[in-house]
C-alpha positions in Angstrom: -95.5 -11.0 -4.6 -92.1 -9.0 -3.5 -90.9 -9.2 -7.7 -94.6 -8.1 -8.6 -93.9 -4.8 -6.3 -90.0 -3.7 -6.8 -90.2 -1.1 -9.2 -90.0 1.8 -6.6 -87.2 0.5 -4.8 -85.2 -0.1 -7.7 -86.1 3.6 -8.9 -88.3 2.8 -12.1 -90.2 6.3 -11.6 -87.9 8.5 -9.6 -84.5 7.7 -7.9 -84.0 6.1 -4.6 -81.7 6.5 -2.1 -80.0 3.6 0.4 -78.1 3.8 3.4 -76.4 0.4 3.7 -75.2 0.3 7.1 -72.4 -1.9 7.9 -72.0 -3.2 11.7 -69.9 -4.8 13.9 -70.4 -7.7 15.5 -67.5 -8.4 17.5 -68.9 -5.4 19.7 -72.7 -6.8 20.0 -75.2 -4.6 19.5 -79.5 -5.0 19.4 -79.6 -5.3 15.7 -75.9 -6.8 15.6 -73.0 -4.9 15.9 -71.4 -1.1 16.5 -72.0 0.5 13.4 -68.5 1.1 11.5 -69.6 2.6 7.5 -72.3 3.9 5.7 -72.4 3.3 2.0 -75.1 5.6 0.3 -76.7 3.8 -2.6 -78.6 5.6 -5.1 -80.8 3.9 -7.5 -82.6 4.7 -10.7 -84.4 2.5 -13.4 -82.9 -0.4 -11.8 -79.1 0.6 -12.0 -77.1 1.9 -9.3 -76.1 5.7 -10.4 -74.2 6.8 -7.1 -71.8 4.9 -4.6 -70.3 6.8 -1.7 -68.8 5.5 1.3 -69.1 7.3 4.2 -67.5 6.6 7.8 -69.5 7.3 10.8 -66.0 8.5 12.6 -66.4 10.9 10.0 -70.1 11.4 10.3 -70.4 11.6 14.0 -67.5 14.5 14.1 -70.5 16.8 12.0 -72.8 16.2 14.9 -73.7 19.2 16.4 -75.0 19.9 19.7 -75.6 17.1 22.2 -78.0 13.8 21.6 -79.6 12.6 24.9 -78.6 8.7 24.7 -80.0 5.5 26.4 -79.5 5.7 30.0 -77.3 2.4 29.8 -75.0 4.2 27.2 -74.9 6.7 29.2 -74.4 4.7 32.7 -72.2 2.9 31.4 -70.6 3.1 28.2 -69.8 6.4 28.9 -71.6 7.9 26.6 -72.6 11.4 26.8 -74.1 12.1 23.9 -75.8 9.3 21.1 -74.0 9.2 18.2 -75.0 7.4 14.6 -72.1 4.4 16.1 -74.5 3.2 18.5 -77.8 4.5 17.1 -78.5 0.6 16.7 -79.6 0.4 20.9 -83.1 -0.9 19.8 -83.7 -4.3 19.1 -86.7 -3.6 16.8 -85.0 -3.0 13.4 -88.1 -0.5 12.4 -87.4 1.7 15.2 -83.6 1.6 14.9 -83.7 2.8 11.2 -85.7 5.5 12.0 -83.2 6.5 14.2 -80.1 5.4 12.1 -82.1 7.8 9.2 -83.0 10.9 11.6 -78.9 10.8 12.5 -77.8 10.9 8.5 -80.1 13.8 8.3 -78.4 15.6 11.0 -74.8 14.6 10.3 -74.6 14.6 6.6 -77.5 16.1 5.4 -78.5 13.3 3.5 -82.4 11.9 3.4 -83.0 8.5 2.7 -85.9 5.9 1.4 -84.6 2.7 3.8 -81.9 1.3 6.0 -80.4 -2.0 5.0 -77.9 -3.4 7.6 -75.5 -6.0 6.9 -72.6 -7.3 9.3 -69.3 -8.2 8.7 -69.9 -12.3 8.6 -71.8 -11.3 5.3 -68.8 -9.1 3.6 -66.5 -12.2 4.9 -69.1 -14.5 3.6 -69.5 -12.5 0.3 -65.8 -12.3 -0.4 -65.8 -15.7 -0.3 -68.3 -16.9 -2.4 -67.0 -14.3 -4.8 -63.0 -15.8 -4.3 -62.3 -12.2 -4.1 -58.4 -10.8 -3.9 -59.8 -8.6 -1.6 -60.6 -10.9 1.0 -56.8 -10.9 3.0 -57.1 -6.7 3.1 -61.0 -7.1 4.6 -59.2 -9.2 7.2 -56.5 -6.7 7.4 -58.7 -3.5 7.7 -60.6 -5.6 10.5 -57.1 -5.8 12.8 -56.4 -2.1 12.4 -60.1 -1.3 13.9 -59.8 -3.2 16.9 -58.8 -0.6 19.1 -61.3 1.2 20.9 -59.8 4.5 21.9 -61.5 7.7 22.3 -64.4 8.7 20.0 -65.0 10.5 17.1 -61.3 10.0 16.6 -59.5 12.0 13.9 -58.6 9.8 11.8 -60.2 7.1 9.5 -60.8 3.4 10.3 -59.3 1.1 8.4 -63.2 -0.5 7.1 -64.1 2.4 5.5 -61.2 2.3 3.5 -61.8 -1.0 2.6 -65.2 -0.4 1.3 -64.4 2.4 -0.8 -61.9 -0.1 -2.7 -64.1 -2.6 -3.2 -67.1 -1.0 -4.2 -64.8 1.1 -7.0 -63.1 -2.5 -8.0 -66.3 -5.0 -7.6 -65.9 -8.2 -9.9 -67.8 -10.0 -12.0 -69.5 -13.6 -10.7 -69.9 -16.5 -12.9 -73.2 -18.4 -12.8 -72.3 -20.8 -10.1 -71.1 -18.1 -7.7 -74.1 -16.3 -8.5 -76.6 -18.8 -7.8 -74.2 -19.2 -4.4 -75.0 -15.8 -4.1 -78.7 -16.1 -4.1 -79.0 -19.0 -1.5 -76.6 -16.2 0.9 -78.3 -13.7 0.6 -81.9 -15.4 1.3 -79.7 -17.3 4.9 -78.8 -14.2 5.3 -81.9 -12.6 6.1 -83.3 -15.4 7.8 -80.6 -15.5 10.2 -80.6 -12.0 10.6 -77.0 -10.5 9.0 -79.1 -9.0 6.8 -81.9 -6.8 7.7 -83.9 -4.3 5.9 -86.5 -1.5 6.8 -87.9 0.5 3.4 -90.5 3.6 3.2 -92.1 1.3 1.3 -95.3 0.4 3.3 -96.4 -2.2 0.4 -93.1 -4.3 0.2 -92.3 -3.9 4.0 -95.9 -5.6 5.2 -94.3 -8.6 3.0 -90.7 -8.5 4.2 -92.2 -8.5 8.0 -94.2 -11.5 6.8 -91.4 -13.2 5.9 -89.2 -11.8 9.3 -87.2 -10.1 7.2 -87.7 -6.5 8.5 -86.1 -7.4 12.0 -89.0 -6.3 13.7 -89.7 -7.1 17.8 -93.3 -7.4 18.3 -95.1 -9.6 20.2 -98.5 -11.0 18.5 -101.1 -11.1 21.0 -103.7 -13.8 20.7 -107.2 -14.5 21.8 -109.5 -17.9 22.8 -107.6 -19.1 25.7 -104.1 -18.5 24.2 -101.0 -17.0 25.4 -98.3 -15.4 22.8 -94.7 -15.7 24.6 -92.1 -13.8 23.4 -88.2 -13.7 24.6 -85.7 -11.5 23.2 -82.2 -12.0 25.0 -80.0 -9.0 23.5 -76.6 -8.3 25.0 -74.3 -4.9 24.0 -70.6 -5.1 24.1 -68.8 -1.9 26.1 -65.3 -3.9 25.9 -63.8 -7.1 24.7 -64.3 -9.2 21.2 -67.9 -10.6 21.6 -67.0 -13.7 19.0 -64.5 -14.9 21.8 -67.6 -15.7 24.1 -69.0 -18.8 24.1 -72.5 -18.9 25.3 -75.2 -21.8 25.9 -78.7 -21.0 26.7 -81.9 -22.4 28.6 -85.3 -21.8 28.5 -87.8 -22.9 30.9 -91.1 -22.3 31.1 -93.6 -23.9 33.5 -97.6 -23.3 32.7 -99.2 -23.3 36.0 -103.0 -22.1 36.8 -103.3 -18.3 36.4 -99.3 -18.4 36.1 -96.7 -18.8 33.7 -93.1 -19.2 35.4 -90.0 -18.8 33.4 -86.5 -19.2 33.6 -84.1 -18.2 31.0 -79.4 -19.3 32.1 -77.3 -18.2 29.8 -73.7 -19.6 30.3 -70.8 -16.8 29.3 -66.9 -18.4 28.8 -64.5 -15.2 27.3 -61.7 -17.4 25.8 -60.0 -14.2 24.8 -57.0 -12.6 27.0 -59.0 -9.6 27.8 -61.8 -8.8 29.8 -65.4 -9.0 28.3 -68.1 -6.1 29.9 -71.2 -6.4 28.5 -74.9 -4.8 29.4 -77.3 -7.5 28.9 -81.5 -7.1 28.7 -84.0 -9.1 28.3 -87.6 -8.4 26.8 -90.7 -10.2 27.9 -94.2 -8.9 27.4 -95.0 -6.2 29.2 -97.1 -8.3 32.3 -93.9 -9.6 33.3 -92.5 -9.2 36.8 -88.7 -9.9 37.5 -86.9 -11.4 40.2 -83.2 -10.1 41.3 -81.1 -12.1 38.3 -78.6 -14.5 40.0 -75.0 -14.7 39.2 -72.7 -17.5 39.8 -69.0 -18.2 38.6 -66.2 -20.9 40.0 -65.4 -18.1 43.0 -68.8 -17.0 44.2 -72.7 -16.8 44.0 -74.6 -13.7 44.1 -78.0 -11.8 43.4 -78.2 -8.3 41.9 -81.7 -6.3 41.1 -82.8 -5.6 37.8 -83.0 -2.1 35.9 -86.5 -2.7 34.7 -88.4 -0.6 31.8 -91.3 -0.5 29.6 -90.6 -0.4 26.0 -93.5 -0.3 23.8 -95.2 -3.5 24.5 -92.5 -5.2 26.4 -90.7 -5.4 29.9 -87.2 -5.0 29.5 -84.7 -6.1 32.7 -81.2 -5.3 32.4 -77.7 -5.8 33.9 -74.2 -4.9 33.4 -71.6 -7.5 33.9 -68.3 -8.1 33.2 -66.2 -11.5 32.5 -62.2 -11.4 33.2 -60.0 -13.4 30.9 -60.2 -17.2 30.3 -63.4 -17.6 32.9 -67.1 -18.1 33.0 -70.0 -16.5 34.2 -73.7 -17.9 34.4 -76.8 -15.4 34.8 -80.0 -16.8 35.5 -82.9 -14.1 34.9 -86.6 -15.3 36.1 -89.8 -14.1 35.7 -93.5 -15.0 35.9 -96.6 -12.8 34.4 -100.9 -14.0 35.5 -102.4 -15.8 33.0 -106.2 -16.9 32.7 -105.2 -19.9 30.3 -107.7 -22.5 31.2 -106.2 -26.3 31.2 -109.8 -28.0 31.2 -110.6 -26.9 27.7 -108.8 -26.0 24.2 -106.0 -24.1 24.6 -102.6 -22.4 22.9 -99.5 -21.2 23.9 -97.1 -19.6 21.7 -93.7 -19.2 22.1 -91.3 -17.1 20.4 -87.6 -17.0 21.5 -85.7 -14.7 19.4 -82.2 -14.8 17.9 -79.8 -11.6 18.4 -78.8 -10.3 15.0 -75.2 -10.5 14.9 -74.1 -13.8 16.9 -73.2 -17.0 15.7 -75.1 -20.0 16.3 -75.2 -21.4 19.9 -76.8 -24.5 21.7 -80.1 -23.6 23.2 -82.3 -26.0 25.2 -86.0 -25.5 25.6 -88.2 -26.8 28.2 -92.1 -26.2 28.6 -93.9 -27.7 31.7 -97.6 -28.2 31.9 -99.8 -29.6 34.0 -100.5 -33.3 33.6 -103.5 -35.7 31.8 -103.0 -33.1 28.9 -102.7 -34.1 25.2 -100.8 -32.0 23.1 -100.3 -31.0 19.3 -97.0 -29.2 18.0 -95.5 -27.7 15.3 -92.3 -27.9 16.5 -90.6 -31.1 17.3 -90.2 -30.9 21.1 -90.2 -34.0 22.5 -92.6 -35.1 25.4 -90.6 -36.9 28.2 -91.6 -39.4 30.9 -92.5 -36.7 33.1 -94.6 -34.8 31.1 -92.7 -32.3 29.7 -91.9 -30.9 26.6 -87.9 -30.6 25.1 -85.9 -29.7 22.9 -82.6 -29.2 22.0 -80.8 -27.1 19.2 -78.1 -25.2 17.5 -80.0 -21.8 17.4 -78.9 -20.1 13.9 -82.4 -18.2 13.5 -85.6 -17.4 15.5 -87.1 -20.4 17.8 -91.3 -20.6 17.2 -93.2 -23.1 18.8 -97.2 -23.5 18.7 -98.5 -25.7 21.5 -102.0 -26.8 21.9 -104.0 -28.7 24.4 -106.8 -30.6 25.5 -107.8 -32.5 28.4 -108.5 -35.6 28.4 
């Protein structure tokens, strides 16, 4: 279906423009990381006819007058005004390249057809595969960026560099490396590194078909069913997020008229530097939050929630910070009313959704019901002794569970 419909976005009857937008992910964002370059792609009768590299340093300096940004950015990041760097606050991919787009209007006066955002485990990936020359100076250009002084700077990051380089020197792949390619690409947007939001309404219905748009919406369902989703996203203000280690668990306990869940997430910075972080978490909207609570090796604590509706979702957020070489454990809870019946036919769906950006991590998932129920899956959770339902896993890509019931 997607080959039968590319000719607009390859430019067959009039050429198309591209921002690819390249972030990163050692400082976390919603859609992955801080966004570093631009590289504006034109195409036309399938053949790229323009290249230009852009940095958003650069970009963000021809910014004029003052963008109102998210009030955590604001509270604190430090940021006064929203610039095309952090335009990436929104989880929903959709929503983010409309805003990613509306800032290269204003800052470069540049209009284009779709967003494609790629982060830098796919350039590190891609110079592999490739055995570029280039992969020692991509290495190189990523030490020189590291430090994250005042902003827009004056001069130019070492990245964008970098790209201009390599998109003016590509080389050629062999059939092996090629087919490589292809099986990369298609992990990448599975997992995420690459995501891509077109004004193409016809291709995009397919893409979000498929997950690759990075879109955040929760499917509602009907007949004694309740859709679940859980979106975890966290936002680095200072530190090198791929220093954290991190383990998740999700619980979730079906009661009558009540669903109950608990989500700990583990934190350990093995860097030497402190980690500070804002972290949210989405639910759908009939969610109500308890105070998250924070324990480390010194102490135990409980601090409220900055709670806000976005679009059809609850979000609850904290900032937190983690000093060098020690751990901190968050345990967020939250329960919405339900009028799931357990004495007939029933679903619950459960999505629990993978940041873009972050490498793999263990997750454990736990769904209590009530008991004399027989269940059908289509995911392998395992039902225990006591009833439950488990499973454990390297999360590299989203977590979707169907569970149905019946009473016996």
């Amino acid at each position: 279906k997607i080959f039968s419909i590319l000719d607009p976005i390859l430019g067959k009857d009039k050429p198309v423009r591209f921002a690819l937008v390249l972030q990163d992910n050692r400082f976390l964002r919603a859609t992955g990381g801080r966004i570093e370059s631009l590289i504006l792609v034109t195409m036309s009768n399938g053949k790229i006819t323009d290249l230009n590299v852009v940095s958003v340093n650069f970009a963000d300096k021809n910014l004029v007058g003052t963008v109102d940004p998210p009030s955590p950015l604001k509270k604190y990041f430090g940021s006064e005004t929203w610039y095309l760097r952090d335009a990436n606050w929104d989880p929903d991919f959709p929503t983010t390249s409309s805003q990613i787009e509306w800032f290269i209007d204003k800052e470069l006066d540049e209009k284009v057809d779709g967003v494609i955002a790629l982060d830098y485990k796919i350039i590190s990936q891609l110079l592999d595969i490739s055995k570029s020359s280039q992969k020692e100076n991509f290495n190189e250009a990523i030490r020189e960026s590291a430090i994250d002084g005042e902003y827009p700077e004056e001069s130019e990051n070492g990245i964008t560099n970098f790209l201009t380089n390599f998109v003016n020197n590509t080389e050629s792949l062999n059939a092996s490396s090629g087919f490589k390619l292809n099986k990369f690409l298609l992990a990448g947007l599975e997992r995420k590194n690459i995501q891509i939001s077109l004004k193409n309404y016809q291709i995009m219905e397919l893409f979000a078909e498929l997950g690759w748009d990075g879109g955040l919406v929760n499917k509602e369902c009907s007949n004694n069913c309740y859709s679940d989703t859980v979106s975890l996203i966290e936002s680095t203000r200072e530190g090198d997020s791929a220093q954290v280690n991190r383990e998740y668990k999700f619980v979730a306990s079906l009661e009558e008229g009540l669903i109950k869940r608990e989500l700990f997430v583990f934190l350990e910075n093995n860097s030497n530097n402190v980690y500070s972080f804002y972290m949210r978490v989405l639910s759908p909207s009939d969610s109500g939050f308890s105070p998250v609570e924070i324990v480390t090796n010194e102490s135990e604590a409980s601090k409220s929630l900055e709670i806000r509706g976005v679009r059809s979702f609850k979000e609850a957020g904290i900032f937190e910070e983690i000093p060098a070489k020690k751990t901190k454990a968050l345990l967020f809870s939250w329960e919405s009313a339900t009028k799931l019946s357990y004495k007939e036919e029933g679903e619950y769906k459960l999505l629990l959704r993978k940041q873009a950006g972050m490498e793999d991590y263990p997750l454990e998932v736990e769904i209590m019901f009530p008991e004399n129920l027989t269940f059908t899956l289509t995911y392998p959770l395992t039902l225990t002794n006591g009833g439950n339902l488990v499973y454990n896993t390297m999360l590299s890509r989203d977590f979707v569970s169907r569970i149905f019931w019946n009473n016996d």
